[in-house]
N, C-alpha and C positions, 0 to 999 in steps of 0.2 A: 788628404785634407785640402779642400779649395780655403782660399783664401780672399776676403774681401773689405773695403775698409768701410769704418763711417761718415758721411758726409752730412752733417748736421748745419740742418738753413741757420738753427738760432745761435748756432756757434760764429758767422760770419761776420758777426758785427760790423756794420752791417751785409745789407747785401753784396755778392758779387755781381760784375757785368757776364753778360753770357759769353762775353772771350774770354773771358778768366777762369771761369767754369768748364770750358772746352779745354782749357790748359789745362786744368786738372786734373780731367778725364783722358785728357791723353796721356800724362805723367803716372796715374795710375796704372795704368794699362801695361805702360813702358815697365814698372818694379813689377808687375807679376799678378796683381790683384785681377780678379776674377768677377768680382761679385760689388757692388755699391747699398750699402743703405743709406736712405736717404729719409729723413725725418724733419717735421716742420705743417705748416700750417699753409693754405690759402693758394694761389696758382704757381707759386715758385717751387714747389717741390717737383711738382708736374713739369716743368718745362726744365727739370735739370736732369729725368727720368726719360726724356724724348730725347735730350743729350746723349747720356748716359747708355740708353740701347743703340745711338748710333755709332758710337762708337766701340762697341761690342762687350761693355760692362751687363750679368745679370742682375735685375735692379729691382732690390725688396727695398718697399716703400711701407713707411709709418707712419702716420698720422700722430701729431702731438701740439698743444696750443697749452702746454702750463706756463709758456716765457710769455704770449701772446694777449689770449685768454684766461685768467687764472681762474681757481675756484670754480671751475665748471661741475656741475653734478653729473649723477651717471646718464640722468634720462637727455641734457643735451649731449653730453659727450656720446650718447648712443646713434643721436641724431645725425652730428657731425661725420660721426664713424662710418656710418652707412654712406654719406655725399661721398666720403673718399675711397671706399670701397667699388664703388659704382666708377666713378673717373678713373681708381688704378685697373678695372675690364675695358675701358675704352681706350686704356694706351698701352694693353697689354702688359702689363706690369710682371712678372716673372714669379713673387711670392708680395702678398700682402699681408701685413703686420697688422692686428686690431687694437693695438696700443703698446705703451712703452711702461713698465713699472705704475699703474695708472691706481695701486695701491694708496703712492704716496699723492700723485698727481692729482686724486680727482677730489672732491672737495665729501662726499658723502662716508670716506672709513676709518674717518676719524672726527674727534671735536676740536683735534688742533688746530686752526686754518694756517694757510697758505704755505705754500713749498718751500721757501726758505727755515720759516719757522719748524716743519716739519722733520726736514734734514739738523737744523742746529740742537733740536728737542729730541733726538732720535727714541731715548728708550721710552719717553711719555707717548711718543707716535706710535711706535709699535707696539704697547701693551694695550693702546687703543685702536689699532685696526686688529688685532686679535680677539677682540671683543667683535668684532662685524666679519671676520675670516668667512662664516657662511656663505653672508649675502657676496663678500666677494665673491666667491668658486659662483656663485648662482650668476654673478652680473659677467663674468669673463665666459661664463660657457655661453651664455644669451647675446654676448658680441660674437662669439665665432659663430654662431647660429645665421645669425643676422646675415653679418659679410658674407655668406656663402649662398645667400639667395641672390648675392649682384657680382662676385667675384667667383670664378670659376679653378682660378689655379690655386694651387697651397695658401690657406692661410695658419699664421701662427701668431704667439705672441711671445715682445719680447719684456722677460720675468726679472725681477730683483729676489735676489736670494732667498731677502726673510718672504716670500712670497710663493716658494716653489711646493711645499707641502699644501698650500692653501688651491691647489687650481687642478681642475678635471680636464687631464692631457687628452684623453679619447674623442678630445670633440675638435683638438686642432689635429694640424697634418705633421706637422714639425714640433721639437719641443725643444723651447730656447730661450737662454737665460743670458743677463748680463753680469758676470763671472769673471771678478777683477781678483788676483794673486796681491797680497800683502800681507802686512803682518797683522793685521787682524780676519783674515782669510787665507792662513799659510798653508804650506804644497800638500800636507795629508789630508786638510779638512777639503783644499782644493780639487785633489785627485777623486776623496770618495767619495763629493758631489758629484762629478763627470760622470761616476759608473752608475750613481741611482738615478742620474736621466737617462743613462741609456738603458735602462730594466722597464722602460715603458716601452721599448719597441719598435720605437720611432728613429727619424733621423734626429741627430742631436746638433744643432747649432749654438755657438758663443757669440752671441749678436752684439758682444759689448769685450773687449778686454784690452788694457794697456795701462800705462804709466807716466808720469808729469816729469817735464826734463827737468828733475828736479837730485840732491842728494839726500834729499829725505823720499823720494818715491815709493820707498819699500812703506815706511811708516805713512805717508801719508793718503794711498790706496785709492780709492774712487772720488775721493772729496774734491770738492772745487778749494781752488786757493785761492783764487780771485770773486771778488764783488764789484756790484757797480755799488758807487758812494752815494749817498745819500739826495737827491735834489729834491726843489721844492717842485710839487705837479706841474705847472707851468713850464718848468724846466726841463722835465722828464718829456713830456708832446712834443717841445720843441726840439729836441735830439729824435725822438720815435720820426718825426715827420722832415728830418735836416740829415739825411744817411752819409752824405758823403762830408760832412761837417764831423760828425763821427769818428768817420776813417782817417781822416787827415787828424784826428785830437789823440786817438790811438796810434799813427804812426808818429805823431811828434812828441807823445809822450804819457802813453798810458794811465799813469797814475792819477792826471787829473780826471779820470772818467770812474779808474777803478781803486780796490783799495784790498792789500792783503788782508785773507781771512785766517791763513796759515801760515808762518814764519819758515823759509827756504830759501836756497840756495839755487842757484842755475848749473845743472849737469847733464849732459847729453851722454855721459858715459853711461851714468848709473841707467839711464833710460833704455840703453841698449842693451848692456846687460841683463838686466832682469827681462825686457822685452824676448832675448833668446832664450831663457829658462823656460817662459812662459808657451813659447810655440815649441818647446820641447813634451813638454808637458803635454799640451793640447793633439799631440801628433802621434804621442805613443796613446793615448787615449782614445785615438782615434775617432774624434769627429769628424761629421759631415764637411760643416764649415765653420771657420771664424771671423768673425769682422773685429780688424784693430778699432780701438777708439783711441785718434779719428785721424782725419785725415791733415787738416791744419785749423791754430784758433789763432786769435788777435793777440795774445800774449803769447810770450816766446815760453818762457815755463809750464807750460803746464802739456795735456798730453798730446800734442799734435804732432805728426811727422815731420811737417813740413814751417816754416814759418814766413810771412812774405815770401812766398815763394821757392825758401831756401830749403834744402833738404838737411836733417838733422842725420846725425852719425846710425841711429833707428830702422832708418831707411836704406839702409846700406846690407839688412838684411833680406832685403827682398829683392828680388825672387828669391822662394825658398831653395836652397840646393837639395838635390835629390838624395 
């Protein structure tokens, strides 16, 4: 099984400088990783992708604008998806991804709007994209269709659970899901999804799995525990367009930007832990490849390897021993 991690632009809060970025890449490189995905919007994903191969990471790129652009429907998000399929053939990109969970993301497979709402309302979202399940299988085969008239090497997409019966695998190259271990996704229901992707034939990838430094991890699974708090629009531009105002407000103290969604505690143990169940699991199952999620975020709890810099007890598992 290779190994690779995720590097998510909208996790950075904000951006990083392109030395900080080269740090990274070499730091990955250094634990064992293999492989980068790299997700996000507009020219930054691309020039962390030029990084990224020079420094001898292979680098599945995916397009994503729900933090950016919200509420996009299918026909711009179709639009979109083609502009970045087209740039990830001119920089050689290794596998391109024609979206991310874009179930929840895009504004047309449900009546709920916007992604927050869609995640906090979960079972109203999903009894209402089950109602449009069709047009979805029709609108993800019509993206892999697409991207393969401008991108030439593997493309796939990377899927949310309640989404993997809903989608026609014969038309991507890979089939890959983001497949987090907890306890509302415990190790049987865990293992005998792994075997019904791999009954399509294909190579199977885990483009998503990890856990929040947290000692609630197990219980609290894929969920964000942090939000940003409330401001008034004015306030919100002026942070979007003040980045490094940002970063200094999150190093000196978090809380006034964000605000607990989930009640938790700070554990680097538990994170480890479970983290080695999980690549036990994925190994004897034998996938292609996994990417951890992710690589580092602005708060220290929740699933990042690394934080400021620092490497969490997590990371101490990689490189994998033979």
């Amino acid at each position: 099984m290779k190994l690779g991690i995720n590097y998510l632009f909208e996790s950075m809060y904000p951006f990083k400088s392109l030395l900080e970025i080269r740090k990274d890449l070499e730091e990955m490189r250094k634990y064992g990783f293999e492989g980068i995905r790299i997700t996000g919007n507009g020219s930054w994903p691309l020039k962390i992708a030029r990084e990224a191969k020079r420094t001898g990471l292979q680098v599945w790129l995916c397009p994503r604008f729900v933090h950016s652009e919200p509420e996009l429907g299918t026909r711009e998000y179709l639009e979109k998806m083609k502009e970045f399929a087209e740039a990830a053939e001119k920089e050689n990109i290794d596998v391109f991804l024609v979206g991310n969970e874009l179930g929840v993301e895009i504004r047309d497979f449900a009546e709920i709007q916007g992604y927050e709402n869609r995640c906090e309302n979960w079972q109203r979202f999903e009894n209402e994209f089950r109602q449009r399940e069709n047009i979805f299988r029709e609108y993800l085969t019509s993206l892999a269709k697409e991207a393969k008239k401008f991108f030439s090497g593997p493309v796939t997409y990377a899927a949310g659970t309640w989404e993997l019966d809903s989608i026609n695998w014969s038309e991507f190259d890979i089939v890959s899901a983001n497949l987090y271990l907890w306890k509302g996704f415990a190790e049987k229901q865990y293992e005998e999804t792994l075997e019904k992707l791999k009954k399509h034939g294909k190579p199977v990838v885990i483009t998503e799995f990890g856990f929040t430094s947290t000692k609630e991890a197990w219980e609290i699974g894929p969920r964000h525990i942090y939000g940003m708090r409330e401001f008034p629009l004015s306030i919100r531009n002026f942070l979007v367009f003040h980045p490094k105002i940002v970063r200094r407000t999150l190093k000196l103290n978090p809380r006034i930007l964000l605000k607990t969604k989930i009640p938790h505690h700070y554990d680097e143990k538990t994170q480890e832990r479970l983290m080695q169940r999980n690549l036990q699991i994925l190994t004897k199952a034998g996938v292609t490849y996994a990417f951890v999620h992710q690589w580092s975020e602005p708060w220290k709890a929740s699933f990042g390897l690394t934080h400021n810099g620092i490497p969490k007890k997590a990371l101490s598992l990689f490189p994998l021993k033979p």
